[in-house]
C-alpha positions as CSV (number, residue, x, y, z in Angstrom):
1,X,92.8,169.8,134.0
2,X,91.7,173.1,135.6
3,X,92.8,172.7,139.2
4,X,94.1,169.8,141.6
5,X,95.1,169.2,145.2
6,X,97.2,167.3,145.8
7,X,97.0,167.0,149.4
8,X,92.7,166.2,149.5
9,X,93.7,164.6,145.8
10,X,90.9,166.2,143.9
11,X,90.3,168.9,142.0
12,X,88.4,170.2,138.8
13,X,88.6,169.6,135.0
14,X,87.9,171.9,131.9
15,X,86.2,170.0,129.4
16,X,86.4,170.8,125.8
17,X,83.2,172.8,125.9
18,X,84.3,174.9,128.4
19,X,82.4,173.5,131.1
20,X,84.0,172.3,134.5
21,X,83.5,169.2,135.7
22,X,84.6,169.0,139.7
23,X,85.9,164.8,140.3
24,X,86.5,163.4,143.9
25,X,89.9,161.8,145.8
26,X,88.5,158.5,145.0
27,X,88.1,159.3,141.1
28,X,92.2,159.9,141.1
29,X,93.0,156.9,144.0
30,X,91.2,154.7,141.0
31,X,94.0,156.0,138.0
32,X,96.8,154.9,139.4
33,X,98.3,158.1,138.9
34,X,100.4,160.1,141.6
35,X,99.8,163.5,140.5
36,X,98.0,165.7,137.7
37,X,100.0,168.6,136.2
38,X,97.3,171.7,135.9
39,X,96.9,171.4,131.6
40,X,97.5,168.2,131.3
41,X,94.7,166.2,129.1
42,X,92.8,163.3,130.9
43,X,90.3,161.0,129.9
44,X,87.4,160.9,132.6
45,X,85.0,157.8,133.0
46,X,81.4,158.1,134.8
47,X,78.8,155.6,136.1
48,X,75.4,155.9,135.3
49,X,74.7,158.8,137.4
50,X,77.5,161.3,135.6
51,X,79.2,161.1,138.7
52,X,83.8,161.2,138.1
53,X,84.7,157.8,138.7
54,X,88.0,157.4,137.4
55,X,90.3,160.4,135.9
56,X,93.5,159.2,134.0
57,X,95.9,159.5,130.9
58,X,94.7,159.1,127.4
59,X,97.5,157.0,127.0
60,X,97.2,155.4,130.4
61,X,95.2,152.1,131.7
């Protein structure tokens, strides 16, 4: 993960190509998560549209 807010509860993610990808408040709200360390690896899933729907752990459903 590049950045995150916790306050708004989004943020950004570096992907392994180097590109960021930017993911919304409701993207986190759907992990189950309470917070993202800046580093940490996530898995990210997308509907249809490429759009962040849900960011959490590798290890985490």
């Amino acid at each position: 993960m590049a950045t995150f807010d916790a306050q708004t509860r989004s943020g950004t993610l570096l992907l392994d190509d180097g590109a960021e990808l930017a993911f919304p408040a409701a993207a986190f709200d759907a992990s189950g998560l309470r917070l993202l360390r800046l580093g940490q690896r996530v898995r990210v899933e997308r509907d249809g549209s490429g759009r962040v729907t849900r960011v959490t752990l590798p290890t985490y459903d």
